[in-house]
ZAKOL-848468 format. One record per atom (N, C-alpha, C): residue number from 0; atom name; x, y, z. Coordinates in steps of 0.001 Angstrom, whole numbers, padded with zeros to 6 digits. Layout:
% residues N
- NUM CA X Y Z;
...
//
This chain:
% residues 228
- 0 N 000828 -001192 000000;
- 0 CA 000000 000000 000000;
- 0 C 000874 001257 000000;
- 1 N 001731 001651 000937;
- 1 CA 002982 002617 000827;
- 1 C 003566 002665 -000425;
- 2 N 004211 001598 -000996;
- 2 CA 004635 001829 -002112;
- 2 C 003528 002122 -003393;
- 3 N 002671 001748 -003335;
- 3 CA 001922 002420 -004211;
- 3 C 001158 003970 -004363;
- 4 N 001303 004651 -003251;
- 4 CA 000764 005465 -002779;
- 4 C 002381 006330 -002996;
- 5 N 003304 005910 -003262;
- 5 CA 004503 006592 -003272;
- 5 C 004389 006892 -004985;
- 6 N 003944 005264 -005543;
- 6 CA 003874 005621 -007061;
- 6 C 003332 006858 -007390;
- 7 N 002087 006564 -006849;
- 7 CA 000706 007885 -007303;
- 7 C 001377 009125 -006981;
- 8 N 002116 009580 -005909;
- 8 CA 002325 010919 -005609;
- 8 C 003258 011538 -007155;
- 9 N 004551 010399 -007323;
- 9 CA 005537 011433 -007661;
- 9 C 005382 011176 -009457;
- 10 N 004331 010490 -009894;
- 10 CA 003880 010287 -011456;
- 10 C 002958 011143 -011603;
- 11 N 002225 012267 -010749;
- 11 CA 000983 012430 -010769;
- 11 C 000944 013358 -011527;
- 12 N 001927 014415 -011563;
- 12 CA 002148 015502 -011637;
- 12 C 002427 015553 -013966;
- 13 N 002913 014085 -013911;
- 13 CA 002549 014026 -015404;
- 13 C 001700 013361 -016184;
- 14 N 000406 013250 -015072;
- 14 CA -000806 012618 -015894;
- 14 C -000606 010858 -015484;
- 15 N 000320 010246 -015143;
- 15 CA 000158 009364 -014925;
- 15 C -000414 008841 -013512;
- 16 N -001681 007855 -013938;
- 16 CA -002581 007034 -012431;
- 16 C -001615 006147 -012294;
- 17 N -002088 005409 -010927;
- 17 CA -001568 004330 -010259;
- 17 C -002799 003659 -009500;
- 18 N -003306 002487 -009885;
- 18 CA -004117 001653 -009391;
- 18 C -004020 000228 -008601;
- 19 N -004167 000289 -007531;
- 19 CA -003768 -001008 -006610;
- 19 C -004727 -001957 -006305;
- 20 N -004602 -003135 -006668;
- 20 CA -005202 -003872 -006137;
- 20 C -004928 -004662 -005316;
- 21 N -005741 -005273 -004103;
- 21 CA -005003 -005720 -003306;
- 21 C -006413 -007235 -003263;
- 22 N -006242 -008388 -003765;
- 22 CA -007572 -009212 -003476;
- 22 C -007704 -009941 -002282;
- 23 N -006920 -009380 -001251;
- 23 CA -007275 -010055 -000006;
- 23 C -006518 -011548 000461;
- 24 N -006983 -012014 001582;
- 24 CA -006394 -013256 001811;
- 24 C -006800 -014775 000900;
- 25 N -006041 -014985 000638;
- 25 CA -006518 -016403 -000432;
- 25 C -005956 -017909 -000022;
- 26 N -006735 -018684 000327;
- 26 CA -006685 -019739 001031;
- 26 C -005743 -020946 -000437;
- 27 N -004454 -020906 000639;
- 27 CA -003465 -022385 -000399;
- 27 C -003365 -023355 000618;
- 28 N -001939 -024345 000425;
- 28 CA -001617 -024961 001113;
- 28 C -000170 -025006 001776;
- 29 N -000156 -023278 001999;
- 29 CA 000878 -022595 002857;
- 29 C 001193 -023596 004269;
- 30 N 000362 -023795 004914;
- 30 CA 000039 -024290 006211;
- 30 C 001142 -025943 005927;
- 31 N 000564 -026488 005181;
- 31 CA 001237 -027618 004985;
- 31 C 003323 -027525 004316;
- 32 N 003281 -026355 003957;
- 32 CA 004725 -025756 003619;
- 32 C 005234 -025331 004603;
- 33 N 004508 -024699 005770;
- 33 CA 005112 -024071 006972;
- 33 C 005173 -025194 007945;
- 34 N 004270 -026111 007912;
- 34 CA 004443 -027315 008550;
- 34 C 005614 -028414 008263;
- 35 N 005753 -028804 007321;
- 35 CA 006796 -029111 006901;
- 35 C 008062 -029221 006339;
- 36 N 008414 -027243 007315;
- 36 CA 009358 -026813 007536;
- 36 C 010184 -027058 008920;
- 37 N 009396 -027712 009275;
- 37 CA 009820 -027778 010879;
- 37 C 010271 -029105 011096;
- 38 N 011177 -029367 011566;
- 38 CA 012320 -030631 011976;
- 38 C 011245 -031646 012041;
- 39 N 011585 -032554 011253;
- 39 CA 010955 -034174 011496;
- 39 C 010575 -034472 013142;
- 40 N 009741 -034968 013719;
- 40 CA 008977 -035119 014880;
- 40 C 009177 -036632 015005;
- 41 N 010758 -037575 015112;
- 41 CA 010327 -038731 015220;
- 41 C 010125 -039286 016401;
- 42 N 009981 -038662 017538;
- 42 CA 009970 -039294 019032;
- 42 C 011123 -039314 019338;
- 43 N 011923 -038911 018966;
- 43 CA 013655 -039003 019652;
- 43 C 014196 -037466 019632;
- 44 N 015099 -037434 020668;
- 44 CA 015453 -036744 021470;
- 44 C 014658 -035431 021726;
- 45 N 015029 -034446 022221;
- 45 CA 014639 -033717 023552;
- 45 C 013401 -032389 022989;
- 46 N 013644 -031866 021555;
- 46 CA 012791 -031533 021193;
- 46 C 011353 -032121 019760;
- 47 N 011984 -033525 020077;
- 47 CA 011031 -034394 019151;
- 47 C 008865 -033496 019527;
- 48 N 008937 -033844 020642;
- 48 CA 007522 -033538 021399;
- 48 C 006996 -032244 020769;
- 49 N 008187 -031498 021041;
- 49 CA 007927 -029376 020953;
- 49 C 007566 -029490 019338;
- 50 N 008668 -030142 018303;
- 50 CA 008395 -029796 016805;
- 50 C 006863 -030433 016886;
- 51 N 006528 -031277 017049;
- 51 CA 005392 -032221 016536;
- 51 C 004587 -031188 017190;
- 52 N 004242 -030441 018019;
- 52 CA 003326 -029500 018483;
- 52 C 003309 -028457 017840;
- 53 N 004665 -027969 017605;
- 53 CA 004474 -026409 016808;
- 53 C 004274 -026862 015027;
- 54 N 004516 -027883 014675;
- 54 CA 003916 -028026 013245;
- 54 C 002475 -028388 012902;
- 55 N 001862 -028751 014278;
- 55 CA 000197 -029024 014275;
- 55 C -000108 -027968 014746;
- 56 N 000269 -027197 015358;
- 56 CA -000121 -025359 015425;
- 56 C -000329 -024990 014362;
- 57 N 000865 -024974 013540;
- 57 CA 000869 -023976 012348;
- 57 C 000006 -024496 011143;
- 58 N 000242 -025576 011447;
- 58 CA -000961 -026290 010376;
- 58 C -002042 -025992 010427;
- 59 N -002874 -025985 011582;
- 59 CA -004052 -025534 011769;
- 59 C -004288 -024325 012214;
- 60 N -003352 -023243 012481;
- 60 CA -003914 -021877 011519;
- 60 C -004236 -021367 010424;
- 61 N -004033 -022254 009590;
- 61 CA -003895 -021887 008170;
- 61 C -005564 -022810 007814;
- 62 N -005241 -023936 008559;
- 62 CA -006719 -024595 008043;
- 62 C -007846 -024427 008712;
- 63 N -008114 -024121 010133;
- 63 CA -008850 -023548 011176;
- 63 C -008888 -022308 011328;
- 64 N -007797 -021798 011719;
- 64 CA -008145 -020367 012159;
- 64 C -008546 -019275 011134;
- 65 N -008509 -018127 011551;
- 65 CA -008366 -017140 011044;
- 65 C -008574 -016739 009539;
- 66 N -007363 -017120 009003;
- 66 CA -006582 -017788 007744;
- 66 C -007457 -018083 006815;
- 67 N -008063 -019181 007027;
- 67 CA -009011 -020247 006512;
- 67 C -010654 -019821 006417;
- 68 N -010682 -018943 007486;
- 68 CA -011970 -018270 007770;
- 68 C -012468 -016902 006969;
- 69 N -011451 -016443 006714;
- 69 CA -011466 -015138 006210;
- 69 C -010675 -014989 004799;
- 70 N -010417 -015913 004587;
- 70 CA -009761 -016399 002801;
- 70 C -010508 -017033 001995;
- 71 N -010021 -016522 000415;
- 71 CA -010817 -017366 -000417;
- 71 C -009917 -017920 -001102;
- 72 N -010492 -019300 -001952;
- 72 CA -009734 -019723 -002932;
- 72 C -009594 -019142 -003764;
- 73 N -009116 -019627 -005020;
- 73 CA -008485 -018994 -006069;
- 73 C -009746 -018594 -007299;
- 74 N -010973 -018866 -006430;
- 74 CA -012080 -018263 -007503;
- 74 C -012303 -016622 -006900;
- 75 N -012043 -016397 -005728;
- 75 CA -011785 -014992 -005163;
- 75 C -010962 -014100 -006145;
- 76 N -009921 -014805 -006249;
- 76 CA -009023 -013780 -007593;
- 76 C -009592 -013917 -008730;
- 77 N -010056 -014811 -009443;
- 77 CA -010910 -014949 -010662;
- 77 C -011998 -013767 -010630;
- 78 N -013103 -013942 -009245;
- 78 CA -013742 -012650 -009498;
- 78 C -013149 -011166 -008966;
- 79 N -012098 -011522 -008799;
- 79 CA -011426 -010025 -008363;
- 79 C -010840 -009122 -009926;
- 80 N -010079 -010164 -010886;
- 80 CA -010093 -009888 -011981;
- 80 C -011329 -009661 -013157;
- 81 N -011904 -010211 -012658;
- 81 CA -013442 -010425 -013935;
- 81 C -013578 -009064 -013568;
- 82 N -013940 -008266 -012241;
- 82 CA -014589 -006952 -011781;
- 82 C -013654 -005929 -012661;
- 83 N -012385 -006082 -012674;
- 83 CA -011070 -005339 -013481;
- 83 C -011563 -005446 -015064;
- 84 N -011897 -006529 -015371;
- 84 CA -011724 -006743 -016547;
- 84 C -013160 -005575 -017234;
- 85 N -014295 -005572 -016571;
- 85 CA -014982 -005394 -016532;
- 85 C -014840 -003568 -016053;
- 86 N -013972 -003154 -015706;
- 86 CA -013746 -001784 -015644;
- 86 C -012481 -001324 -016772;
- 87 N -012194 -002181 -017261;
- 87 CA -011347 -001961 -018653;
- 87 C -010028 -001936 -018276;
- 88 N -009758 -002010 -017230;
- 88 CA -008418 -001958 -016309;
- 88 C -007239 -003241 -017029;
- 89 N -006371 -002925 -017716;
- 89 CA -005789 -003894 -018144;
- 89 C -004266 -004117 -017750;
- 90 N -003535 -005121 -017795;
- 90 CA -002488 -005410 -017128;
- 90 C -001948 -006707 -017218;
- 91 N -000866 -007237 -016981;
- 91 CA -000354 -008753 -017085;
- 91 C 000036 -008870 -015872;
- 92 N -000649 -010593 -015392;
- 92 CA -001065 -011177 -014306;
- 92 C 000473 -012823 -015330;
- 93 N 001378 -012544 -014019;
- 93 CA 002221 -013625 -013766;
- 93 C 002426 -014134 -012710;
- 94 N 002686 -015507 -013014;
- 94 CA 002877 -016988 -011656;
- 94 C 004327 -016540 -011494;
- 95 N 004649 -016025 -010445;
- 95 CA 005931 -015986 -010137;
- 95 C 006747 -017485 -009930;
- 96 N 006162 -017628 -008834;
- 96 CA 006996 -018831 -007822;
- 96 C 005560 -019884 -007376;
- 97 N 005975 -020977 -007373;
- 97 CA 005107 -022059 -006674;
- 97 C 006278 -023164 -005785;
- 98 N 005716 -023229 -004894;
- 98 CA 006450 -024075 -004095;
- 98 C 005702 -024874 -003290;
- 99 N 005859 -026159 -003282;
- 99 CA 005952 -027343 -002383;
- 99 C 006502 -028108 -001948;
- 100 N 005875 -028329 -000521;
- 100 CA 006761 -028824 000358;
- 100 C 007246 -030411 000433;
- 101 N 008393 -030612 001009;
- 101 CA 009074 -031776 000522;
- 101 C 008221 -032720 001603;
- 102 N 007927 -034220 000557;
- 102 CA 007047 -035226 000974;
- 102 C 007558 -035491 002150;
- 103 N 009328 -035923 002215;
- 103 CA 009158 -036527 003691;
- 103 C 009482 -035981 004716;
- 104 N 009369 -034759 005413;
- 104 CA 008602 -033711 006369;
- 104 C 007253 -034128 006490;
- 105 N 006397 -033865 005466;
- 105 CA 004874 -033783 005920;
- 105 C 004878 -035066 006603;
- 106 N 005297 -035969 005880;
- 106 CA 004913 -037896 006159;
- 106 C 005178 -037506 007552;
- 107 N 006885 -037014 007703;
- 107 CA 006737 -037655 009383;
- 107 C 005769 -036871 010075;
- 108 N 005389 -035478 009969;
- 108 CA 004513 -034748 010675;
- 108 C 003041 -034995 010395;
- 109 N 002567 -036323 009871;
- 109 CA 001618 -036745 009654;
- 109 C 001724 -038072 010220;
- 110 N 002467 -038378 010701;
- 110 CA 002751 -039892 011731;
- 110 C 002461 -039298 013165;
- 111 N 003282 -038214 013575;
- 111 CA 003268 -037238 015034;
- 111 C 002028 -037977 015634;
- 112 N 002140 -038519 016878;
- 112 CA 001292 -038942 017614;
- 112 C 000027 -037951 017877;
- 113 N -001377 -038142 017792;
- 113 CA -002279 -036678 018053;
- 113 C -002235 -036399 019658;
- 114 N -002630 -035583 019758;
- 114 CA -003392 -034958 021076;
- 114 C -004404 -035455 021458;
- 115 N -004585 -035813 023105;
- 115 CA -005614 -036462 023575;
- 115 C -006535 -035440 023515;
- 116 N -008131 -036002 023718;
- 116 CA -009049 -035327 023190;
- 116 C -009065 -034426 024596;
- 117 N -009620 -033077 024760;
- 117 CA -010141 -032710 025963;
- 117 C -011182 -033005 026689;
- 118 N -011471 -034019 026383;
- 118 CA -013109 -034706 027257;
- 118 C -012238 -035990 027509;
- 119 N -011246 -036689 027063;
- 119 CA -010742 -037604 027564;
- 119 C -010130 -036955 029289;
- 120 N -008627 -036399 028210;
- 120 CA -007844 -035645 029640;
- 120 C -009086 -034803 030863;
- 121 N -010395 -034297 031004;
- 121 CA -010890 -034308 031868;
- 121 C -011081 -035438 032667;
- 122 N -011220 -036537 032110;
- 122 CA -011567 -037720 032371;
- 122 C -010679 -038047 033784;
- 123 N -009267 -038135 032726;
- 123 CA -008155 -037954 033456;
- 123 C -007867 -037369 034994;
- 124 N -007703 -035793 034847;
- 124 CA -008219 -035487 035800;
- 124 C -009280 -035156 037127;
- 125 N -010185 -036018 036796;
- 125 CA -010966 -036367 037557;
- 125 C -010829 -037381 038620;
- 126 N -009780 -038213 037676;
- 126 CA -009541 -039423 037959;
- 126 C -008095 -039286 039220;
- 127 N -007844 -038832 039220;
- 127 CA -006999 -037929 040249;
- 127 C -007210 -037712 041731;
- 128 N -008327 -037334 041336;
- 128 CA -008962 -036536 043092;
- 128 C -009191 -037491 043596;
- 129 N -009328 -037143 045017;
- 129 CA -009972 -037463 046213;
- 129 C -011198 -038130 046259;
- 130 N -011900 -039263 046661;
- 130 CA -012892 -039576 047216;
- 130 C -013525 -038037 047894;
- 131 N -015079 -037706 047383;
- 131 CA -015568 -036668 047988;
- 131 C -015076 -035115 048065;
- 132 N -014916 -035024 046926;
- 132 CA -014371 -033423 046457;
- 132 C -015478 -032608 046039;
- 133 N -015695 -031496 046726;
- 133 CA -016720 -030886 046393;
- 133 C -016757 -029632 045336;
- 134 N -015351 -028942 045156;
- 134 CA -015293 -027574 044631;
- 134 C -014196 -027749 043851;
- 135 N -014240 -027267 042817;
- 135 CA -012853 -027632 041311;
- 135 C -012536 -026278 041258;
- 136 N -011442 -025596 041084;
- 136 CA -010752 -024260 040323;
- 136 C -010106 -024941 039112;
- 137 N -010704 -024762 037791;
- 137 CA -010073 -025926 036807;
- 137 C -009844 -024592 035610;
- 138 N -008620 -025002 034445;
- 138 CA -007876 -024082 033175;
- 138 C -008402 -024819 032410;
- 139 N -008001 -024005 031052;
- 139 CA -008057 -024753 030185;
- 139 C -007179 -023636 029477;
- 140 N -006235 -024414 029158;
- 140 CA -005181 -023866 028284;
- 140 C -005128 -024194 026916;
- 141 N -005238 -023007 025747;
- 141 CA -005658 -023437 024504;
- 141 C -004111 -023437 023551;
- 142 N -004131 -023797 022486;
- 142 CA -002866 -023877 021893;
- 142 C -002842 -022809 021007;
- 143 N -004077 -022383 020809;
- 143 CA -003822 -020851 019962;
- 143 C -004646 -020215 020086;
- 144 N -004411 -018540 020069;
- 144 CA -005136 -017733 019784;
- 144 C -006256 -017495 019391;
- 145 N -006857 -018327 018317;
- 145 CA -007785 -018819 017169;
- 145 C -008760 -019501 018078;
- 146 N -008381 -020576 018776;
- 146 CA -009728 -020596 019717;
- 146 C -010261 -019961 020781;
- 147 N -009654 -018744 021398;
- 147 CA -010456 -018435 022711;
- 147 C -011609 -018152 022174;
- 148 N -011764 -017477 021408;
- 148 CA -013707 -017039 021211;
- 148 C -014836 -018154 020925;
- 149 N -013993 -018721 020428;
- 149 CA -014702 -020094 019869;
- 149 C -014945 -021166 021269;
- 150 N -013681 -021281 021632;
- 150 CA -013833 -022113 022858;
- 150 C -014621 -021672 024155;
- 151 N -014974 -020196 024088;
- 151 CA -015490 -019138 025271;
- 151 C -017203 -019278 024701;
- 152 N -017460 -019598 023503;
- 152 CA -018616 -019677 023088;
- 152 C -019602 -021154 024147;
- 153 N -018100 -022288 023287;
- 153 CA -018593 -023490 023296;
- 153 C -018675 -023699 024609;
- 154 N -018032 -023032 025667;
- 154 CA -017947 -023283 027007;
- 154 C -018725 -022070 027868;
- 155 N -019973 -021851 027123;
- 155 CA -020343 -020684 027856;
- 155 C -021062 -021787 028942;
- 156 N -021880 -022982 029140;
- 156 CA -022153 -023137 030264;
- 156 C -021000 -023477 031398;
- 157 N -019446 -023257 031525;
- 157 CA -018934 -023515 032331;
- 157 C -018622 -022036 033276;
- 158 N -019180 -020473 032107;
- 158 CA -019122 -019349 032706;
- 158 C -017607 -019076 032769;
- 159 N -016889 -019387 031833;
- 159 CA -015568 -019077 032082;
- 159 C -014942 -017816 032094;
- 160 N -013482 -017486 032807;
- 160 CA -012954 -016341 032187;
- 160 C -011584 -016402 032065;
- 161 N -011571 -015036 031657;
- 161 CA -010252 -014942 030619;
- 161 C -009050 -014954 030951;
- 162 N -008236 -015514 030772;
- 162 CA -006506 -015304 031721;
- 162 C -005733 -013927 030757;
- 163 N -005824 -012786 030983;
- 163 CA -005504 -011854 029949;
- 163 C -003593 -012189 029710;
- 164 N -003371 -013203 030778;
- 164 CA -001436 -013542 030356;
- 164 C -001115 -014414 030309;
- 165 N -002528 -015525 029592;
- 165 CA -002130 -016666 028911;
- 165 C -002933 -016880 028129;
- 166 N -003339 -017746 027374;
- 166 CA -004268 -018266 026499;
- 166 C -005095 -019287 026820;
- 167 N -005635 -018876 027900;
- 167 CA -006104 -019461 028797;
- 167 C -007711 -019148 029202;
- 168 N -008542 -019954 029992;
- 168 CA -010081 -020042 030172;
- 168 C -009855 -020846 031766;
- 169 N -010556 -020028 032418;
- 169 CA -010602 -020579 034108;
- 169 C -012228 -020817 033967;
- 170 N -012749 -021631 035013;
- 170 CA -013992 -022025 035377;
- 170 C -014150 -023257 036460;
- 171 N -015055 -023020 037215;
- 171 CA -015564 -023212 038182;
- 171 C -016465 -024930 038404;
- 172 N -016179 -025822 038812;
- 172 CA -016884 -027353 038951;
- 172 C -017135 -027274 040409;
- 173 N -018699 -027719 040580;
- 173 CA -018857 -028282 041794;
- 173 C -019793 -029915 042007;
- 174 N -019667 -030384 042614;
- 174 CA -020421 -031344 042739;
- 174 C -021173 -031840 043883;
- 175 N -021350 -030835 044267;
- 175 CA -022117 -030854 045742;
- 175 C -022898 -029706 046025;
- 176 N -023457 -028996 045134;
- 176 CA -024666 -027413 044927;
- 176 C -023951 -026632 044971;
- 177 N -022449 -026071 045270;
- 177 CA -022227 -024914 045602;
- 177 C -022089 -024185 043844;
- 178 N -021103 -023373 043725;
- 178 CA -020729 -022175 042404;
- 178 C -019951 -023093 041615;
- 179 N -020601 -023484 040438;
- 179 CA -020366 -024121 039325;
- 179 C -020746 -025001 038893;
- 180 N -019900 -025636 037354;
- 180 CA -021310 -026381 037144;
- 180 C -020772 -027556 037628;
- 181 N -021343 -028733 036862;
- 181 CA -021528 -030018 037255;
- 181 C -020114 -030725 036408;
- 182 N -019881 -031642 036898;
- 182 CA -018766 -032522 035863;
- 182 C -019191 -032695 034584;
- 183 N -020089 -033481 034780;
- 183 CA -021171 -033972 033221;
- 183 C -021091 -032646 032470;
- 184 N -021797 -031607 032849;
- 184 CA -021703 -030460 031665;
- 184 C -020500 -029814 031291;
- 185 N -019347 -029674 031993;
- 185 CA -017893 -029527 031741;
- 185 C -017411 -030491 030885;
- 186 N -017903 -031607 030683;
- 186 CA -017235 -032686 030119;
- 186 C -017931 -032667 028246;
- 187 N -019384 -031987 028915;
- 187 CA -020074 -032076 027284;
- 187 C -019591 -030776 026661;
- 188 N -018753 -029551 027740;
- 188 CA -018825 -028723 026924;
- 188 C -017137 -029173 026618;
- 189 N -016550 -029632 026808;
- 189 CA -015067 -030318 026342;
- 189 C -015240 -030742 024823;
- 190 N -016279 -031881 024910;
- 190 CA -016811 -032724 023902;
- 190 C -016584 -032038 022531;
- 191 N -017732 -030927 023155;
- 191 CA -018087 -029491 022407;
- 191 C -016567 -029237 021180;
- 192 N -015950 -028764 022124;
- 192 CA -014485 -028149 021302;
- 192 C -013948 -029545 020828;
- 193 N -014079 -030570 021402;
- 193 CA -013101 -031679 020448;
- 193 C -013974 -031608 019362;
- 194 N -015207 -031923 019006;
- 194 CA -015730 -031952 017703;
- 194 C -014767 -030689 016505;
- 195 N -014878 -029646 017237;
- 195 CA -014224 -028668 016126;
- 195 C -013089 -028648 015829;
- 196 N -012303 -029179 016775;
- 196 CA -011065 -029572 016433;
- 196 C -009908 -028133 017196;
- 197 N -010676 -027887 018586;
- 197 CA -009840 -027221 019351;
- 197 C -009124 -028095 020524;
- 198 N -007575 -027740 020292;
- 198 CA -006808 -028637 020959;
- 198 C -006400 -027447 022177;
- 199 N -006239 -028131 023756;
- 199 CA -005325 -027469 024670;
- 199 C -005250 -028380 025789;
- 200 N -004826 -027895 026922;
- 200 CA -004539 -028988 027811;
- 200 C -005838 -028520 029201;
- 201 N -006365 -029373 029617;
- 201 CA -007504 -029043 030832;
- 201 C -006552 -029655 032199;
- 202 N -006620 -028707 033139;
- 202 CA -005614 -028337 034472;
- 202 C -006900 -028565 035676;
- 203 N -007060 -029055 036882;
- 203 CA -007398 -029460 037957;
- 203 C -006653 -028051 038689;
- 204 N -006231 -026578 038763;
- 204 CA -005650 -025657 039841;
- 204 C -005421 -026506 041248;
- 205 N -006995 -026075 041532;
- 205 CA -007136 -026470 043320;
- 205 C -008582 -027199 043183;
- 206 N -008718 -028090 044137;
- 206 CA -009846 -028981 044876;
- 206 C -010015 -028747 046200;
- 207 N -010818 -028889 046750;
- 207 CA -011517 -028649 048018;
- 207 C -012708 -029956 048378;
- 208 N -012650 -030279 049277;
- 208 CA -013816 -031417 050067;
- 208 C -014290 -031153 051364;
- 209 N -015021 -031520 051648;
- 209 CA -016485 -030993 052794;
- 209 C -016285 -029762 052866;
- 210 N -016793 -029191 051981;
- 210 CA -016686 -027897 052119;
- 210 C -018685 -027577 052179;
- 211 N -018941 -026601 052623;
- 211 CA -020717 -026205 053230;
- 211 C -020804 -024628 052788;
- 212 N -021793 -024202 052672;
- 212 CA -022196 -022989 052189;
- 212 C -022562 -022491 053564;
- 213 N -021856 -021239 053637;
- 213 CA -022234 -020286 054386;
- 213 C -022634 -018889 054099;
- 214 N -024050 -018499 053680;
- 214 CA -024308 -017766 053193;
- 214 C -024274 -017022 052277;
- 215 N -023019 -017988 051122;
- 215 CA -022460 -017467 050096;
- 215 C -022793 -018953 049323;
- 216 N -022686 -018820 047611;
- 216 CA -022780 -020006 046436;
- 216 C -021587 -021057 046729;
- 217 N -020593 -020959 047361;
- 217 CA -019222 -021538 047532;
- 217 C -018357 -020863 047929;
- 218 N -016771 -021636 048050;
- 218 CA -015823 -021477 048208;
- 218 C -015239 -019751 047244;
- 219 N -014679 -018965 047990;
- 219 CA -014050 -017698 047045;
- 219 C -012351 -018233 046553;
- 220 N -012231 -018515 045799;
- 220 CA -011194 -018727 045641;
- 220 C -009911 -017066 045456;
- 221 N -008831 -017375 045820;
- 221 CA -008154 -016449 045507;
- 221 C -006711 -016662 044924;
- 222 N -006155 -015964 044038;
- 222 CA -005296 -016256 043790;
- 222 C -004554 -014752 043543;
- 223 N -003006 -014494 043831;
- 223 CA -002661 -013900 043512;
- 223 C -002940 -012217 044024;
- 224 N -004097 -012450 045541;
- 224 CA -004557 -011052 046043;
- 224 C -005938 -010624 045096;
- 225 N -006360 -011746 044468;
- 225 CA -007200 -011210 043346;
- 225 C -008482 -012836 043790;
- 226 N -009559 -012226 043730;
- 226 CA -010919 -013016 043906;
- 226 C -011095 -013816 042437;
- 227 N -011224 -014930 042334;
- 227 CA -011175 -015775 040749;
- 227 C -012335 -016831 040937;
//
């Protein structure tokens, strides 16, 4: 945009326009090039785990997030040109560069063990506690950006909130009447995000047992000098 706007100023003065087009985001298979840029994930040594995570990140920004949401294919530029063509606007349209990514990267980052579901790992942590736990302070830590709104949607019956210095969703389980919800509906709203294909890790904070209401919904939890 700058540079074109640099064109227009200093041609202007002899009759010559400058017209920019810009057709927006256009959905390829970048994601799978940026993915299988990243070190083979074979289970051996110390950052085997980290690559196989950050290449299923990046993969699925491009195919989930954002990216994917707000891009078009390559019929987007077709009617971005037809509209040109159609204002008499003429010009030569060249394929610079095409690039794809080398087969055996993707292969191994398509072997990478998946991520347990988040209605499993609740499972998990459930499985943890105490005989007779009444009050949960439970996270949910997302792997990207791309899902908090989505995941804040799908988890509106858990009433969650926002960790503004992580990527993160706190909420409240009880199983004995006090402030929050129930296991069962934490678990369906887990369910929830595995269907869409939001990955993060679900955290147990703090637990509490025989705990009784005294004139209040539950336990106040605090953390940090701050009521949560």
């Amino acid at each position: 945009m700058q540079l074109g706007q640099c064109l227009w100023h200093h041609p202007a003065g002899f009759g010559v326009g400058v017209t920019i087009v810009q057709p927006g985001l256009i959905r390829t298979e970048f994601g799978e090039t940026a993915a299988g840029a990243v070190p083979a994930a074979d289970g051996e040594g110390p950052y085997a785990k980290f690559n196989a995570s950050v290449a299923q990140s990046t993969k699925q920004v491009y195919e989930r997030g954002p990216l994917a949401r707000l891009g078009g294919g390559p019929e987007k530029l077709r009617n971005l040109l037809g509209r040109l063509d159609d204002k008499r606007i003429w010009g030569t349209l060249e394929l610079l560069e095409v690039r794809q990514a080398p087969e055996a990267p993707r292969a191994a980052v398509a072997t990478a063990a998946p991520r347990a579901s988040l209605a499993d790992a609740w499972d998990r942590e459930l499985a943890k506690l105490a005989p007779g736990w009444r009050d949960l302070l439970c996270e949910l830590e997302l792997d990207s950006s791309d899902y908090v709104p989505r995941a804040a949607l799908l988890g509106a019956p858990l009433n969650p909130t926002r960790r503004h210095d992580a990527l993160a969703l706190r909420f409240r389980v009880s199983d004995g009447g006090g402030y929050g919800t129930s296991p069962g509906m934490a678990r369906r709203s887990l369910e929830r995000m595995d269907a869409e294909g939001i990955t993060g890790r679900v955290t147990v904070l703090h637990g509490l047992a025989d705990t009784d209401r005294a004139a209040t919904q539950g336990p106040v939890w605090r953390i940090g000098g701050k009521s949560v």
